[in-house]
N, C-alpha and C positions, 0 to 999 in steps of 0.2 A: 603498599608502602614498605611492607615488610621486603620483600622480593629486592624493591629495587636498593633498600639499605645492606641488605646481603651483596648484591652485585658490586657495590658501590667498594664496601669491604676489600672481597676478591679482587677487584682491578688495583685497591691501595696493592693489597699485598705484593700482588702480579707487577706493581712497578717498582715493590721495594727489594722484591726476588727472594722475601721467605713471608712466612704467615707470622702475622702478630701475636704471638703469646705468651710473651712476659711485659712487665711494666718495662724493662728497660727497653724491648721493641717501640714501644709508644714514646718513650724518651728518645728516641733515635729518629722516629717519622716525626716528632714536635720539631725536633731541630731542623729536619732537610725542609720542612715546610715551611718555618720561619728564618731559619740563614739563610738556605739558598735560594728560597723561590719568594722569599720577603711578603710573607703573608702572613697576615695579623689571625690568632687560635690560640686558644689555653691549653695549658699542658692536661687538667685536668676535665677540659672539654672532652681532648681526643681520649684519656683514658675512662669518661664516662661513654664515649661511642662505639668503644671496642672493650665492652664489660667489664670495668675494672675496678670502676663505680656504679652506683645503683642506677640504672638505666632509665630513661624518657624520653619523651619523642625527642628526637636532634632539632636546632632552631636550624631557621631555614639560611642563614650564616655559615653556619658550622658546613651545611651541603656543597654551599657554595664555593667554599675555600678548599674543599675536597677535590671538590671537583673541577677546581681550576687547577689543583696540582697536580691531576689526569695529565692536562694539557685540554680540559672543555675550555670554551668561554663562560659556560656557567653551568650553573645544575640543570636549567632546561633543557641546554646542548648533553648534559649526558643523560637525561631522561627521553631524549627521542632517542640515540645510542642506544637505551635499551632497549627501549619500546623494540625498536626497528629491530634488534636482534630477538626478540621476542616475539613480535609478531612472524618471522618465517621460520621459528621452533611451530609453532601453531601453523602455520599454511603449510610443514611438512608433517604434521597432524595428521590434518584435513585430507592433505593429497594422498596419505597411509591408508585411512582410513575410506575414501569413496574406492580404492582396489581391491578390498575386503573381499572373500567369497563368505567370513560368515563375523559375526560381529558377539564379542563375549560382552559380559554386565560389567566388568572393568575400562572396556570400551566405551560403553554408553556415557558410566560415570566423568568419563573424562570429556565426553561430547557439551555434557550438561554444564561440568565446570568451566567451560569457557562462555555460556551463558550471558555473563554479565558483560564480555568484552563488545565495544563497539561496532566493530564488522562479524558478529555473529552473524547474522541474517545473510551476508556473502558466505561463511562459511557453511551453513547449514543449506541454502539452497545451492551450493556446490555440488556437496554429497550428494541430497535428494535426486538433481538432474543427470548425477552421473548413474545413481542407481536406475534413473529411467530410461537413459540410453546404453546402457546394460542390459534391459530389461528384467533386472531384478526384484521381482514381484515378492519376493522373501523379507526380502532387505526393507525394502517400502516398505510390509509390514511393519518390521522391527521398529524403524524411526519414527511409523504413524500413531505407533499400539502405546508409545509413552506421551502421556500431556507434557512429564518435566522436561522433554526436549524442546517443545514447543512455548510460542509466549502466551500470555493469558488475552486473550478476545477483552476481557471487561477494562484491562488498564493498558495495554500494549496494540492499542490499533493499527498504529502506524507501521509498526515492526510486522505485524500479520500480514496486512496490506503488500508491502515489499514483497515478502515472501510469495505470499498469493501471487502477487506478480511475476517473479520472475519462475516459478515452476509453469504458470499457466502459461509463460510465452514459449514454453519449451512443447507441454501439450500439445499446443496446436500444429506443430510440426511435424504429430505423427499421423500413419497411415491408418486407416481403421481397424485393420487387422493386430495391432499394435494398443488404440485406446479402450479396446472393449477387454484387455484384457485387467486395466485396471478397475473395474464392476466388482472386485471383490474387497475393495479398497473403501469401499462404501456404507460398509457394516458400522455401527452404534462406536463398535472395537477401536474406530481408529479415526484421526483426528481430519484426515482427507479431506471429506467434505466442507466442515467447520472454517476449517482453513485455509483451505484452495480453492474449493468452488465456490463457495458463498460469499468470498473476497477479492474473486476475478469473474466475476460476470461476464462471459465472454461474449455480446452478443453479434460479432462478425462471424462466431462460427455457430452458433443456435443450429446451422445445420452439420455441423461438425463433431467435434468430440464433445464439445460443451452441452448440447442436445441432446445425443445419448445417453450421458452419464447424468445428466439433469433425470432423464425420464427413469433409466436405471435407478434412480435412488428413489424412486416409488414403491418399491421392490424391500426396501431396506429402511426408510426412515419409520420411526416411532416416535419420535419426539411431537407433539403439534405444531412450534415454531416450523423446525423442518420442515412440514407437509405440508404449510403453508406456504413456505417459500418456492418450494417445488415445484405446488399447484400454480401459483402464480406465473412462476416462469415460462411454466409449459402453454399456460394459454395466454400468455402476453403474446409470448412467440405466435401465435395459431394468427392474435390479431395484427402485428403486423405484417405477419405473411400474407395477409386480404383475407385470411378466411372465417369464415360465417361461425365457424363449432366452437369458437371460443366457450366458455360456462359459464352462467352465473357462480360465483363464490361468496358467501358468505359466512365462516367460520365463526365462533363463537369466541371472542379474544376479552370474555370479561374477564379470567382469571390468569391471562395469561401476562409475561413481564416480557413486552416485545422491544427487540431493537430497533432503535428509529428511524433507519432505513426501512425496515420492512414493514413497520407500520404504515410508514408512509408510502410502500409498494401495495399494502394490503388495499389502504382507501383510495388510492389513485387508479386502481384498477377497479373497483366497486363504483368509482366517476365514469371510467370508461364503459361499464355496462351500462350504467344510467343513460348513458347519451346515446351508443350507438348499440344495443341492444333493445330498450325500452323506448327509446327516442322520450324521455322525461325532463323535466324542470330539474335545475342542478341546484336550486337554491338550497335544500334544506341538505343535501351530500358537501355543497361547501361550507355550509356554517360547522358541519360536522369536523369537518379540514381544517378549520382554524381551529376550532375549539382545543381537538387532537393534538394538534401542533404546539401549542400553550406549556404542554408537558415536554417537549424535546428542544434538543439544539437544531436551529432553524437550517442551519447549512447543509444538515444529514436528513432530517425531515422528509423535506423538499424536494431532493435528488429524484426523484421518482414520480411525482407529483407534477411534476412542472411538463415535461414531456406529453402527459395524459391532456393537463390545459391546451396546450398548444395543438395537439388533434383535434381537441373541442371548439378550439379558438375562441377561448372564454378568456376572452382580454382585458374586462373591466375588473374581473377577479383576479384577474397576474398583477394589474396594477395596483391594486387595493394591497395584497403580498404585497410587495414594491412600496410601496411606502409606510407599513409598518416596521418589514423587516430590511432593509435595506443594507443597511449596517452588517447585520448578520448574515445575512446573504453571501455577500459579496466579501467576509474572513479569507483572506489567503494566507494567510500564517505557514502555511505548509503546503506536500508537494501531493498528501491525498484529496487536496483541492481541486486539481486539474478538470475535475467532470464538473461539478457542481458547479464551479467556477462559470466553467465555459457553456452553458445550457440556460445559467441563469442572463448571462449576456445576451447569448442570440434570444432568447423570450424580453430582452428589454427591445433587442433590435429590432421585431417586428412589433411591439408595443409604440416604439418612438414612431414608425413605419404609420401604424393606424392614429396617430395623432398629427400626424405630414412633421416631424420634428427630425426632418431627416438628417441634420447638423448632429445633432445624439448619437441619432440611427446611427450613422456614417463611424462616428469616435467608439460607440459600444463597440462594432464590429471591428474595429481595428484593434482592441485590447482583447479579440478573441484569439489564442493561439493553441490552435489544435495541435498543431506539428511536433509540439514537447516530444511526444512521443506515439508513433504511429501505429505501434504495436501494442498501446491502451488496449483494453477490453472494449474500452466505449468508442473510438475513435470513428470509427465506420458510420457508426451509428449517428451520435457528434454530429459527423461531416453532412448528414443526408438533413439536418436539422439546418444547418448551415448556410446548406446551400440552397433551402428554400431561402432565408434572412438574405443570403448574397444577393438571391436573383430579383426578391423583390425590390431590396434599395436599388439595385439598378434598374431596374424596370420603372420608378417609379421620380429617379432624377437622371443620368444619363443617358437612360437607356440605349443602348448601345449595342445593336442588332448581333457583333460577333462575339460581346462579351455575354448574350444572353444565351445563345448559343453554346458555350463554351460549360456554362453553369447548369445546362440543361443534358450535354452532354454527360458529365462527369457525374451528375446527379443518377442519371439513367447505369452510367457504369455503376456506381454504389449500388441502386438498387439490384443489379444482376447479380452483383458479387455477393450480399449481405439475403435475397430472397424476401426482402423489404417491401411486400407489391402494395404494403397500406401510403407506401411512398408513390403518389398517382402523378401524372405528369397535369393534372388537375390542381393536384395541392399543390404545385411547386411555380405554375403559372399565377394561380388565379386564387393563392392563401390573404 
């Protein structure tokens, strides 16, 4: 507020063609204000606006009438005016700053102070992707090694999210010889992992950079959250790749304050060994699922959980979910919904599917829309999920020899390109 009553100032002056500093100054702009430009203002308004009485905030009147005598239509008109001049003081910042070859602690201060501004998260993963197509692995440090550049994981998910996101779509574009070199990036020292990886789960590239730097951070993590995530990942991957070496994992999490995603990655894959490791009874691993669940938000929970069902094809259990949590399921309030969203659909659409309720079936899947964005970390993934739900409602009302075809194809593509072999042309006929 401060900033923009200062500018506001400068532009009177700037039209009056000298700076206000005497009373008879402000006796001279009361009159052009109200002779010529017939606007109602107290004489001792503008001389409490321009320090000459004891100072308070201005009523929002007093801006308006200012600001019409700019030549705005109102104070909002000259609050974008600033804004808009203010934001490309700041985007010729930012553009200063990603050509840096070395960056001082006046520098940082000034990164952080912009902080609060609302296209921070543009600004900050501007610099990051420029320093990585740079390839400066110096710089990365410096921006990694401070948390107060970064937002806080416990209250700022969404902003993390973004971020994670648009540095991970840049990742993936690089050559290997290129992503192993950020392995050093991984250390406790810097906020990399926390932030990027564990909030862009990439799993179209598990054999790519995301896979490496997954397994590379075995090497480096101490925390237990960490090593659990880690471990998880690395033999989720093994099991959808078809292969047998997956682990048992059982980690000790009684003392630990886990996120609810990863809780719910932790038991969802403890279901998966129950089923296709021990080939056992899943009752008493589900009661534990709900109970588990009791303590989280159901929409974050779940994200993880659901996918494992749906390999098991424990349908009576997705629906029993489905009609407790229905409501919370299905939160789209926002746009780090996307996955959860769309996973929790296609698992009604093959539920509607095994009840012949294919008018459901039919409406779930048309409210699935993967396409948002196809450079999701999930999307690949998503689509092979998908398009089993696709192939079975057609299979099962039209069926329609070239459309099955078609579903069968593009499934097969997925699988090739994602390494997906737990994707069988078994499961996608005959789910």
């Amino acid at each position: 507020m401060k900033d923009v009553i200062k500018e506001l100032k400068q532009e009177v002056n700037q039209k009056l063609g000298f700076e206000i500093r005497r009373q008879s100054d402000v006796r001279y702009l009361h009159q052009s204000i109200v002779l010529e430009n017939n606007f109602s203002i107290g004489f001792n308004t503008l001389r409490r606006f321009f320090g000459f009485l004891p100072e308070r905030a201005p009523q929002l009147q007093t801006l308006e009438v200012l600001s019409q005598f700019l030549g705005f239509r109102s104070y909002s008109d000259f609050l974008n005016y600033v804004n808009k001049d203010q934001n490309w003081f700041h985007w010729t910042f930012v553009n200063d700053f990603e050509n840096l070859d070395s960056i001082t602690t006046s520098q940082i201060q000034q990164l952080i102070a912009l902080k609060p501004h609302p296209d921070y998260v543009l600004f900050l993963s501007h610099i990051i992707k420029v320093f990585i197509r740079r390839n400066r692995i110096d710089l990365l440090k410096i921006i990694f090694s401070n948390p107060k550049i970064h937002f806080d994981i416990n209250s700022q998910l969404s902003e993390v999210g973004k971020l994670a996101y648009a540095v991970g779509g840049l990742l993936r574009t690089l050559s290997k010889s290129n992503y192993t070199k950020f392995e050093v990036l991984l250390s406790d020292t810097y906020v990399f992992k926390t932030h990027i990886l564990d909030f862009h789960v990439d799993y179209t590239h598990f054999q790519g950079y995301y896979g490496y730097l997954n397994s590379a951070r075995l090497l480096y993590d101490t925390r237990p959250d960490h090593q659990i995530f880690v471990t998880l990942i690395k033999n989720y991957h093994l099991f959808l790749a078809g292969k047998s070496t997956f682990e048992v994992y059982e980690p000790n999490v009684s003392k630990l304050k886990m996120f609810s995603v990863l809780h719910g990655r932790l038991l969802a894959y403890q279901l998966l060994i129950q089923h296709f490791k021990h080939e056992l009874p899943l009752d008493t691993m589900l009661v534990t699922i709900l109970k588990k669940g009791e303590q989280y938000q159901k929409l974050l929970f779940y994200i993880e959980i659901f996918p494992v069902l749906l390999f098991a094809k424990q349908m009576d259990f997705l629906e029993m979910i489905f009609e407790r949590y229905q409501t919370e399921l299905f939160d789209i309030s926002g746009w780090r919904t996307y996955t959860s969203h769309n996973i929790y659909l296609i698992a009604n659409v093959l539920l509607k599917i095994k009840t012949h309720d294919y008018k459901d079936a039919l409406y779930s899947l048309n409210q699935i829309n993967l396409n948002v964005s196809t450079s999701n970390s999930y999307y690949h993934y998503l689509k092979l999920f998908y398009s089993i739900a696709a192939y079975q409602l057609e299979k099962h009302t039209t069926n329609r020899p070239d459309a099955l075809i078609a579903l069968q194809k593009e499934y097969l593509s997925l699988v090739k390109k994602t390494g997906f072999k737990r994707f069988t042309l078994t499961l996608l006929k005959n789910y």
